[in-house]
PDB file of N, H, CA, C and O in Angstrom:
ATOM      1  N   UNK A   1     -23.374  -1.834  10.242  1.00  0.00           N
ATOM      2  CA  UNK A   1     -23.208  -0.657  11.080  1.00  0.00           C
ATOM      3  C   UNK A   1     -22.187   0.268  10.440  1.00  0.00           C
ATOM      4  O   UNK A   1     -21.165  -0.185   9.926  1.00  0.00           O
ATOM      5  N   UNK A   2     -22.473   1.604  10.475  1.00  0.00           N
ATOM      6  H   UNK A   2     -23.304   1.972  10.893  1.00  0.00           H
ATOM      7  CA  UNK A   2     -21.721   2.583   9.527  1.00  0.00           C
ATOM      8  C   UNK A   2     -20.795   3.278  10.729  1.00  0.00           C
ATOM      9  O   UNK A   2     -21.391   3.679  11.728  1.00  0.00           O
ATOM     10  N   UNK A   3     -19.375   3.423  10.651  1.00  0.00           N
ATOM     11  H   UNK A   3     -18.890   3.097   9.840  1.00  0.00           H
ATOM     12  CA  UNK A   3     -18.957   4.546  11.332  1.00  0.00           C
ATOM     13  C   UNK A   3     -18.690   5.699  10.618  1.00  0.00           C
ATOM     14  O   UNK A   3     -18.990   5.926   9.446  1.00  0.00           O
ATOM     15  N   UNK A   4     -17.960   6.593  11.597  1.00  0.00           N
ATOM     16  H   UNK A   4     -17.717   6.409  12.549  1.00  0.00           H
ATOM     17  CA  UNK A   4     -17.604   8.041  11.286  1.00  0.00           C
ATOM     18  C   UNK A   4     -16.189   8.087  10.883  1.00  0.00           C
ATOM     19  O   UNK A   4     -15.406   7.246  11.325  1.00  0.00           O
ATOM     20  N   UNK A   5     -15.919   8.740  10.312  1.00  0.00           N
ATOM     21  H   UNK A   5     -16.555   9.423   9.953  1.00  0.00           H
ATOM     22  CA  UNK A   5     -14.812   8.775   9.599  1.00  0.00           C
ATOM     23  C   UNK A   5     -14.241  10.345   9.978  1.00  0.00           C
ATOM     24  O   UNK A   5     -14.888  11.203  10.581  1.00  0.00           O
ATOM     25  N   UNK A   6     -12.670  10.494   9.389  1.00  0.00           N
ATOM     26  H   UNK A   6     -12.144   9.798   8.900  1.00  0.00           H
ATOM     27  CA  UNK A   6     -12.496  11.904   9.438  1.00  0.00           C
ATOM     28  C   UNK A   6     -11.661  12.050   8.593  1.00  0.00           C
ATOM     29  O   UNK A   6     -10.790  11.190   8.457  1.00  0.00           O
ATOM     30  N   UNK A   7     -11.715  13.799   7.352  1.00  0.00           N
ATOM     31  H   UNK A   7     -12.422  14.498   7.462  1.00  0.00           H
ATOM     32  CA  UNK A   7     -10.440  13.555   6.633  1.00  0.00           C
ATOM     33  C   UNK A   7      -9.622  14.219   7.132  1.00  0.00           C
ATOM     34  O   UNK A   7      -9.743  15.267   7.766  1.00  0.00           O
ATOM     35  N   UNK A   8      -8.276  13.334   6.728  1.00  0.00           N
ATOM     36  H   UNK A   8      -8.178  12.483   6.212  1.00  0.00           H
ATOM     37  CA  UNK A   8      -6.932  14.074   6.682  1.00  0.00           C
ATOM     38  C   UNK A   8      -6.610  15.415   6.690  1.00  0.00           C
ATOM     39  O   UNK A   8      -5.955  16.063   7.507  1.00  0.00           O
ATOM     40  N   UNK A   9      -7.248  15.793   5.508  1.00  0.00           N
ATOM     41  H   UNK A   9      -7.780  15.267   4.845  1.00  0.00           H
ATOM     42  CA  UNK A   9      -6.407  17.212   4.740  1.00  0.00           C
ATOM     43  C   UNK A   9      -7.379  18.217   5.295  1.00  0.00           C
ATOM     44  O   UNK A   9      -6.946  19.077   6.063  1.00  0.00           O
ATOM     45  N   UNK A  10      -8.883  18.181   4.919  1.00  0.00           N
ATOM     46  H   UNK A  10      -9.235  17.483   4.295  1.00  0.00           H
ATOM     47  CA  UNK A  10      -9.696  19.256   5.962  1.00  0.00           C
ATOM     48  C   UNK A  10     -10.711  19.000   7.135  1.00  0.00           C
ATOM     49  O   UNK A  10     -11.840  19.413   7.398  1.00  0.00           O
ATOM     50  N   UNK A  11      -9.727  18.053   7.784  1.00  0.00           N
ATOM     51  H   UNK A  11      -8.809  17.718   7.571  1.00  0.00           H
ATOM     52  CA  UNK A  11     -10.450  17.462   9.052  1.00  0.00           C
ATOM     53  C   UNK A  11     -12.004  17.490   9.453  1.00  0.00           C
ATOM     54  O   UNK A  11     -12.501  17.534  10.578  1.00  0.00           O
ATOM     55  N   UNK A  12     -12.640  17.449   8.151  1.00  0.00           N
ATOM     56  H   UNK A  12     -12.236  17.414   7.237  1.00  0.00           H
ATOM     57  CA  UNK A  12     -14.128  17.419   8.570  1.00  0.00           C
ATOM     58  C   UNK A  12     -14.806  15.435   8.742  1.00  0.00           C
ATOM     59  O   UNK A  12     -14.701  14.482   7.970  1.00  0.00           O
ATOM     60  N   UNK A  13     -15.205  15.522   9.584  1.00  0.00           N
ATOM     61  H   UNK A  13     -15.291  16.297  10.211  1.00  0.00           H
ATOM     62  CA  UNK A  13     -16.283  14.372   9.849  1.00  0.00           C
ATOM     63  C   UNK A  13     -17.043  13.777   8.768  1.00  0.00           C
ATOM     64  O   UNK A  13     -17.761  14.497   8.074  1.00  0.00           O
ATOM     65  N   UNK A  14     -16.967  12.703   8.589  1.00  0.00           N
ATOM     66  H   UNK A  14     -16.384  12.118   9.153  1.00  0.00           H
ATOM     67  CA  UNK A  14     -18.211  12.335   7.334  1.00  0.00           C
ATOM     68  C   UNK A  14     -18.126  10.890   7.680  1.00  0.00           C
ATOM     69  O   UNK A  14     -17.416  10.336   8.520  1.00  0.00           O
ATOM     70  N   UNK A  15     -19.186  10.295   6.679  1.00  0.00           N
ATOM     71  H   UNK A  15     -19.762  10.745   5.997  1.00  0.00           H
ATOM     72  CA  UNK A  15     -19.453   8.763   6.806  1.00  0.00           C
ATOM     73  C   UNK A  15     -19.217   8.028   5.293  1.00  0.00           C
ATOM     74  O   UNK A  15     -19.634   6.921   4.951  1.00  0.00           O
ATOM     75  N   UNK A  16     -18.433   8.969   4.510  1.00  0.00           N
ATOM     76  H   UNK A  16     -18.094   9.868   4.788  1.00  0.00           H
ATOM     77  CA  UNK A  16     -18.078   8.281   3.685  1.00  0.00           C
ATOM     78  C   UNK A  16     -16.665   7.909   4.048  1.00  0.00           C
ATOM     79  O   UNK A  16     -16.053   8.297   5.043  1.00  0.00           O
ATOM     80  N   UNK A  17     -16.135   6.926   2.895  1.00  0.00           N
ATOM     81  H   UNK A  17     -16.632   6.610   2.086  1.00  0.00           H
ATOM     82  CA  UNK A  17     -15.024   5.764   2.983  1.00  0.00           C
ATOM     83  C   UNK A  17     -13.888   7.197   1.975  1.00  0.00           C
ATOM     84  O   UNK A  17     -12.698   7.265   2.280  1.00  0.00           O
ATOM     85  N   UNK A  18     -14.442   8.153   0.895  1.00  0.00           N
ATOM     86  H   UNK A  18     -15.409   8.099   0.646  1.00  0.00           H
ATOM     87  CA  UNK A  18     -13.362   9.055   0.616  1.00  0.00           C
ATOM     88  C   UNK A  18     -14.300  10.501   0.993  1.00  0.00           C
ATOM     89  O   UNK A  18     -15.517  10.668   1.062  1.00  0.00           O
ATOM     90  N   UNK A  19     -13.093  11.474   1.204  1.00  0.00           N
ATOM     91  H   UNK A  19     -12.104  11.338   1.148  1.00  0.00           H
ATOM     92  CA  UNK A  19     -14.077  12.584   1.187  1.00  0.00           C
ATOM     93  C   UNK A  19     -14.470  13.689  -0.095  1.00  0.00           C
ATOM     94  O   UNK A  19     -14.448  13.289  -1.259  1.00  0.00           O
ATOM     95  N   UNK A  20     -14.676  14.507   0.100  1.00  0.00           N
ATOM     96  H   UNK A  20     -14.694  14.832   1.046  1.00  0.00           H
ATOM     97  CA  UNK A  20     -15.342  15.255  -0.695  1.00  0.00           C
ATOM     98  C   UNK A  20     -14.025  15.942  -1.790  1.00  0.00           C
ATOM     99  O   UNK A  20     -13.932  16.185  -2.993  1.00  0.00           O
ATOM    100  N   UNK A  21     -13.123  16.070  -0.561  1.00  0.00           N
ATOM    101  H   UNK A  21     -13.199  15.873   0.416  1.00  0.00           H
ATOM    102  CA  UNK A  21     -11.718  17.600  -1.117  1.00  0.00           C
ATOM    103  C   UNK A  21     -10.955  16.339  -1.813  1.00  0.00           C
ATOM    104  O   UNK A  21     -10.147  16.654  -2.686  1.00  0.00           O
ATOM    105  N   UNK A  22     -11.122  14.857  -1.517  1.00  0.00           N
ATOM    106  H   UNK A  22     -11.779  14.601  -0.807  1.00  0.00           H
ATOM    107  CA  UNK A  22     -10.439  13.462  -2.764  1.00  0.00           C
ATOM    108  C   UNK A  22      -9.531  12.504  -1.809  1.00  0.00           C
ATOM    109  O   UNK A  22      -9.544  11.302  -2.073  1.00  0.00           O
ATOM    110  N   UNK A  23      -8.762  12.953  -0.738  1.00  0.00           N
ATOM    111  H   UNK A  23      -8.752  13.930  -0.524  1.00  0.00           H
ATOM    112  CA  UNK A  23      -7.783  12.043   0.483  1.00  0.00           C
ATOM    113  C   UNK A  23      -9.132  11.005   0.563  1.00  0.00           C
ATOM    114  O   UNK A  23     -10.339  11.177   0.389  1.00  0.00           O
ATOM    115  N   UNK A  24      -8.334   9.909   0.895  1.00  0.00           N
ATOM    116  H   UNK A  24      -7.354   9.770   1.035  1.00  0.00           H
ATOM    117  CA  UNK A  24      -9.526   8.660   1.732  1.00  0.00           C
ATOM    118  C   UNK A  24      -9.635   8.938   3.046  1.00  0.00           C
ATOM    119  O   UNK A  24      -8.607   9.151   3.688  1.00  0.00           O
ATOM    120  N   UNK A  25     -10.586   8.971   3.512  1.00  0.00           N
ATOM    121  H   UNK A  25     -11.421   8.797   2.990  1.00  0.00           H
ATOM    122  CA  UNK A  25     -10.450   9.069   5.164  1.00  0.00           C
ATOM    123  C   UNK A  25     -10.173   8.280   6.321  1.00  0.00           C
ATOM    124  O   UNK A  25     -10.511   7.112   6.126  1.00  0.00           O
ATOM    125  N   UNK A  26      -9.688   8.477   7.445  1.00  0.00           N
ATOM    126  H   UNK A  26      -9.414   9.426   7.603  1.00  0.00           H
ATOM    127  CA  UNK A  26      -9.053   7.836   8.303  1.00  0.00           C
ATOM    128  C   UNK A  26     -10.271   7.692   9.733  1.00  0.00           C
ATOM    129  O   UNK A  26     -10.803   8.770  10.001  1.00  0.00           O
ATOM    130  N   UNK A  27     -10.666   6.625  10.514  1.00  0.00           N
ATOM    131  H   UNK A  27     -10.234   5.750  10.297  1.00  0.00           H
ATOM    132  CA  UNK A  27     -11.363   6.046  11.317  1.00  0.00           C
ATOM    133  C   UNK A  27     -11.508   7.335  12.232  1.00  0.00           C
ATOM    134  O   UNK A  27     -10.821   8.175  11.651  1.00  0.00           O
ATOM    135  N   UNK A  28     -12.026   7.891  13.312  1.00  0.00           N
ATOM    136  H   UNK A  28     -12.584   7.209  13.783  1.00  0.00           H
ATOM    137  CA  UNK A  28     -12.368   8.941  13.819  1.00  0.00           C
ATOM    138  C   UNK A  28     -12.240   8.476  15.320  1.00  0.00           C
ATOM    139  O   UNK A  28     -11.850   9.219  16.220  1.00  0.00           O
ATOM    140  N   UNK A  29     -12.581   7.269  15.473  1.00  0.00           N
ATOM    141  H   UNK A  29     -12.898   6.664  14.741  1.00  0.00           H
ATOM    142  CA  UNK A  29     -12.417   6.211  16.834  1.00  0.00           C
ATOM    143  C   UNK A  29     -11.462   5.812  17.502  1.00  0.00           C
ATOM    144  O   UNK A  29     -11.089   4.682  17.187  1.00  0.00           O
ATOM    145  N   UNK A  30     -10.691   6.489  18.633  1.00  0.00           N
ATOM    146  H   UNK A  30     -10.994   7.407  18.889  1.00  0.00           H
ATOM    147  CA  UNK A  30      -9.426   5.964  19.319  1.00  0.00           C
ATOM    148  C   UNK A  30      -9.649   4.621  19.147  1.00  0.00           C
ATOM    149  O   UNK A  30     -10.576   3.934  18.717  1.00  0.00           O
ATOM    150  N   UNK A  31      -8.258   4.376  19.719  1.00  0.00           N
ATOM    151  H   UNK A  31      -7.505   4.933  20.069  1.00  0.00           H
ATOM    152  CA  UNK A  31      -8.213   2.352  19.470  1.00  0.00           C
ATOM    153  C   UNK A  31      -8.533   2.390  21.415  1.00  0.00           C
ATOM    154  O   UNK A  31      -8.323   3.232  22.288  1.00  0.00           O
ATOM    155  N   UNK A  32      -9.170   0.897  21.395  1.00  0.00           N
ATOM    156  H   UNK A  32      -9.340   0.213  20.685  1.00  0.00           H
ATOM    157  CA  UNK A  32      -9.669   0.506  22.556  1.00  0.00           C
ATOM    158  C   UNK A  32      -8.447   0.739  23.805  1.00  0.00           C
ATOM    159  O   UNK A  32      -7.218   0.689  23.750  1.00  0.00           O
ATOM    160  N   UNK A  33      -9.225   0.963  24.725  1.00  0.00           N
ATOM    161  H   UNK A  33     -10.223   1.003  24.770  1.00  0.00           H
ATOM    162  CA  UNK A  33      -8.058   1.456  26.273  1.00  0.00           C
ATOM    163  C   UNK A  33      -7.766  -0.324  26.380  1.00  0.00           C
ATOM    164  O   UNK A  33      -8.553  -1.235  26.120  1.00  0.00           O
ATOM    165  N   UNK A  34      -6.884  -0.367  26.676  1.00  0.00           N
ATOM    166  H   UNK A  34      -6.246   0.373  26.887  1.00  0.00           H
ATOM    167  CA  UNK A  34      -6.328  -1.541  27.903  1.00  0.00           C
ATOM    168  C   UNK A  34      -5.390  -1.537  28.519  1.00  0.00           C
ATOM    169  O   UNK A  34      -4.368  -1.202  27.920  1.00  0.00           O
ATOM    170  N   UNK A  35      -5.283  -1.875  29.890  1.00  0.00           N
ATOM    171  H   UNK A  35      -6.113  -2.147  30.377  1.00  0.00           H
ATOM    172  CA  UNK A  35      -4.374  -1.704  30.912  1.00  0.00           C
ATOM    173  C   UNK A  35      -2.977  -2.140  30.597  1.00  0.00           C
ATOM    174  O   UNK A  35      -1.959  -1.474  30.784  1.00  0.00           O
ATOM    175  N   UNK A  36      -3.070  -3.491  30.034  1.00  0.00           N
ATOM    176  H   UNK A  36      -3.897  -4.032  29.882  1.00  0.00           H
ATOM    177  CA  UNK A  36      -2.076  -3.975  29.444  1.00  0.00           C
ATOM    178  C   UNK A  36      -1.674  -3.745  27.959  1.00  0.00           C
ATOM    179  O   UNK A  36      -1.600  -4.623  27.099  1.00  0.00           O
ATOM    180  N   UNK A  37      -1.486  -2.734  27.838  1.00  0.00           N
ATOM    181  H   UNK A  37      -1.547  -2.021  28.536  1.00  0.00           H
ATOM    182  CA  UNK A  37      -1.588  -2.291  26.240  1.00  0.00           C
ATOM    183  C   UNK A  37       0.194  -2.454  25.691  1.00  0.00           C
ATOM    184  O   UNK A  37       1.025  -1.547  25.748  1.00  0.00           O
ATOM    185  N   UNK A  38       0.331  -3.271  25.392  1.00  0.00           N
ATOM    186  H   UNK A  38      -0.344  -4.007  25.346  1.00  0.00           H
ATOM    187  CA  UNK A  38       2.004  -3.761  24.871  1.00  0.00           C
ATOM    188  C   UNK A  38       2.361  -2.468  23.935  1.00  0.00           C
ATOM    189  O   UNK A  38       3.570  -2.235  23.916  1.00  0.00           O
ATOM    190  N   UNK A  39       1.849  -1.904  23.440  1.00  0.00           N
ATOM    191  H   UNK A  39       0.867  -2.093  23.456  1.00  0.00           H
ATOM    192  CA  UNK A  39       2.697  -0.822  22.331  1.00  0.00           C
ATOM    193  C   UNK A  39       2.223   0.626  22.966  1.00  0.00           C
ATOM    194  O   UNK A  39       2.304   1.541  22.146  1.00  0.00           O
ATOM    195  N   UNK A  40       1.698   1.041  24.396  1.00  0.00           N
ATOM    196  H   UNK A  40       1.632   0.298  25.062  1.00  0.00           H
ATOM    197  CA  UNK A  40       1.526   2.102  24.806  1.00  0.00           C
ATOM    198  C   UNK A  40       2.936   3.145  24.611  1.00  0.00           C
ATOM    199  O   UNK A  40       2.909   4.295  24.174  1.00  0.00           O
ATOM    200  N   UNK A  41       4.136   2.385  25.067  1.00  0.00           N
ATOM    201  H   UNK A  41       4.158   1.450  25.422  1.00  0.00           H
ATOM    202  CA  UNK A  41       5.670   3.434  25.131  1.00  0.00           C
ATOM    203  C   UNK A  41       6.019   3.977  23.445  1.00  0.00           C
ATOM    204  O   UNK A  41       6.254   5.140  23.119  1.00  0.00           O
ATOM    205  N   UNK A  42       5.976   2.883  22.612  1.00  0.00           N
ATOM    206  H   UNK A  42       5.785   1.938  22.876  1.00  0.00           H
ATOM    207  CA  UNK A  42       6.060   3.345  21.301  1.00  0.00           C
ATOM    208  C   UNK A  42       5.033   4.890  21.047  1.00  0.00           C
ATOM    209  O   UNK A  42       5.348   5.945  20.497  1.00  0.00           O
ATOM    210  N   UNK A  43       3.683   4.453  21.728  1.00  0.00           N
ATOM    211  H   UNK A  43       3.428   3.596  22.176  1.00  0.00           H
ATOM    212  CA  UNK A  43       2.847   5.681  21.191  1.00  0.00           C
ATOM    213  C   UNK A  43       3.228   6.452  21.695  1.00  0.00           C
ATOM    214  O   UNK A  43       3.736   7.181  20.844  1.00  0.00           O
ATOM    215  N   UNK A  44       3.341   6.814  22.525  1.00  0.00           N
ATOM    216  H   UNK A  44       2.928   6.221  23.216  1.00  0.00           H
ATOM    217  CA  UNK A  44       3.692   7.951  23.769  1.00  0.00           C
ATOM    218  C   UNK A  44       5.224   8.817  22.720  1.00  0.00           C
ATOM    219  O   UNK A  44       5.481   9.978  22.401  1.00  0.00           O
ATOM    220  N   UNK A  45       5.899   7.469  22.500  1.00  0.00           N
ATOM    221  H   UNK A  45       5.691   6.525  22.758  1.00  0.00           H
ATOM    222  CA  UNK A  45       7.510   8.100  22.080  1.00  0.00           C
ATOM    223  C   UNK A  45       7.091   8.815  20.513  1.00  0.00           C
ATOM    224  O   UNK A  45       7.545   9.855  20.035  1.00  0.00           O
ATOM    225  N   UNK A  46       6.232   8.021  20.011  1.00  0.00           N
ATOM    226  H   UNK A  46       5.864   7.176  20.399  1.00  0.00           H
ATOM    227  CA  UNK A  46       5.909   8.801  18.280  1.00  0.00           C
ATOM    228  C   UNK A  46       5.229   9.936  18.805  1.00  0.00           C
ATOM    229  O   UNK A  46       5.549  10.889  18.095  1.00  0.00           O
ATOM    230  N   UNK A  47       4.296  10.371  19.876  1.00  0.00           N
ATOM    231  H   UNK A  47       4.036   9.596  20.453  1.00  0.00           H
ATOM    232  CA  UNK A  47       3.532  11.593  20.293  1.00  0.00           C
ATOM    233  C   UNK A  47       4.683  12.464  20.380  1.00  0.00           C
ATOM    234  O   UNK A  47       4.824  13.426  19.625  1.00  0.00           O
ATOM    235  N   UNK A  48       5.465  12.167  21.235  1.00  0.00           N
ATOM    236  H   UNK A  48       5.351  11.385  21.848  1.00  0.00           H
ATOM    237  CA  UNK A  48       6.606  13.317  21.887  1.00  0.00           C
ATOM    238  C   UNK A  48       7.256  13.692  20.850  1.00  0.00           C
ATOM    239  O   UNK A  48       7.068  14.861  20.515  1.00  0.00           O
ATOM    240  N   UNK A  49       8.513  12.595  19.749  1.00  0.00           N
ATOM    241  H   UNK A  49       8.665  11.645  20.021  1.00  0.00           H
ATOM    242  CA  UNK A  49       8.653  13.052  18.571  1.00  0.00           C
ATOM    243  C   UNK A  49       7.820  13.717  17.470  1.00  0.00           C
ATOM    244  O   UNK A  49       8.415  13.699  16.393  1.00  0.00           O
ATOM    245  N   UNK A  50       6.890  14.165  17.439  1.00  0.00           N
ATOM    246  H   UNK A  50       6.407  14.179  18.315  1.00  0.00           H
ATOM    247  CA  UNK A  50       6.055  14.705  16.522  1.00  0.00           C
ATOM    248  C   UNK A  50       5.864  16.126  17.213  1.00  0.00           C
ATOM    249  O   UNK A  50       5.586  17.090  16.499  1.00  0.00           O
ATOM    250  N   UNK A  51       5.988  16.254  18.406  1.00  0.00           N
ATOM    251  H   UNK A  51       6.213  15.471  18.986  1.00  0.00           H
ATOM    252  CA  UNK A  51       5.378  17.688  19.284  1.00  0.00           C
ATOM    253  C   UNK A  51       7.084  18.188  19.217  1.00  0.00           C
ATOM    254  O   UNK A  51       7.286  19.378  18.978  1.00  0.00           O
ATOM    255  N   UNK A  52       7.988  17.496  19.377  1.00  0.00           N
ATOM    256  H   UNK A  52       7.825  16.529  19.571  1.00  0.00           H
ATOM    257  CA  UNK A  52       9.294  18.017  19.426  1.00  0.00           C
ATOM    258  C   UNK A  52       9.623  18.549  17.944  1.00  0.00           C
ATOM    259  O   UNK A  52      10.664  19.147  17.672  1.00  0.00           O
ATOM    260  N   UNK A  53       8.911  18.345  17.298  1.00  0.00           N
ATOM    261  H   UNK A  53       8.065  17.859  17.518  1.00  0.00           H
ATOM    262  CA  UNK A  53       9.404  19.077  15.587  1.00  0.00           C
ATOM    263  C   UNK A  53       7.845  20.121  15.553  1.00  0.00           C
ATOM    264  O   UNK A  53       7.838  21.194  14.949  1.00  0.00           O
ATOM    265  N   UNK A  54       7.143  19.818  15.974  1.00  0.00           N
ATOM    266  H   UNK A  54       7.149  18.947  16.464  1.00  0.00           H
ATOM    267  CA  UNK A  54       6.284  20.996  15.744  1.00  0.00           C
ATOM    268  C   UNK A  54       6.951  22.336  17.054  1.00  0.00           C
ATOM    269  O   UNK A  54       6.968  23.518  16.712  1.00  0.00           O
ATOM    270  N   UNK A  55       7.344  21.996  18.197  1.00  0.00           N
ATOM    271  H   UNK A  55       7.329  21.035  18.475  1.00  0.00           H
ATOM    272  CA  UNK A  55       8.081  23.567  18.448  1.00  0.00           C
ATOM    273  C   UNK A  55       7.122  22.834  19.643  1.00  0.00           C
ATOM    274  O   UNK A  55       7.994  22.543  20.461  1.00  0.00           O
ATOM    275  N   UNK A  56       6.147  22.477  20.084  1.00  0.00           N
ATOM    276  H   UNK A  56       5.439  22.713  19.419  1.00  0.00           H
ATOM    277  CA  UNK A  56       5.088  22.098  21.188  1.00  0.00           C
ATOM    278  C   UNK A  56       5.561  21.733  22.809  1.00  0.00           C
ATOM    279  O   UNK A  56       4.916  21.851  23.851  1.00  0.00           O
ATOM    280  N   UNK A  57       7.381  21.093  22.499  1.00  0.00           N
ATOM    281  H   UNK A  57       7.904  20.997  21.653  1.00  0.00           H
ATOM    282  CA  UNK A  57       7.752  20.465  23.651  1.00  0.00           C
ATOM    283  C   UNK A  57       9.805  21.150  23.541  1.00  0.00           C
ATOM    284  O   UNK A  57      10.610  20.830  24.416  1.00  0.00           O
TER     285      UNK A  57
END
């Protein structure tokens, strides 16, 4: 079974493993929901730090 992929650098969609512009591409598929998700606060805290240097928050 093939997934979708996406690149990095010009965020286009593809189903190859590198893309076209040369970056390897990165999975396109959130990671699975779960209620009990042990590393949800970490994500949340790397989201907020990343929006706090882009000017966002």
């Amino acid at each position: 079974m093939r997934h979708i992929f996406k690149c990095p650098k010009c965020e286009r969609y593809t189903m190859q493993e590198k893309c076209a512009c040369g970056p390897a591409t990165e999975t396109a598929k959130p990671a699975k929901f779960s209620p009990e998700d042990k590393y949800s606060i970490y994500r949340r805290k790397a989201k907020e730090d990343a929006r706090k240097k882009e000017g966002l928050i």
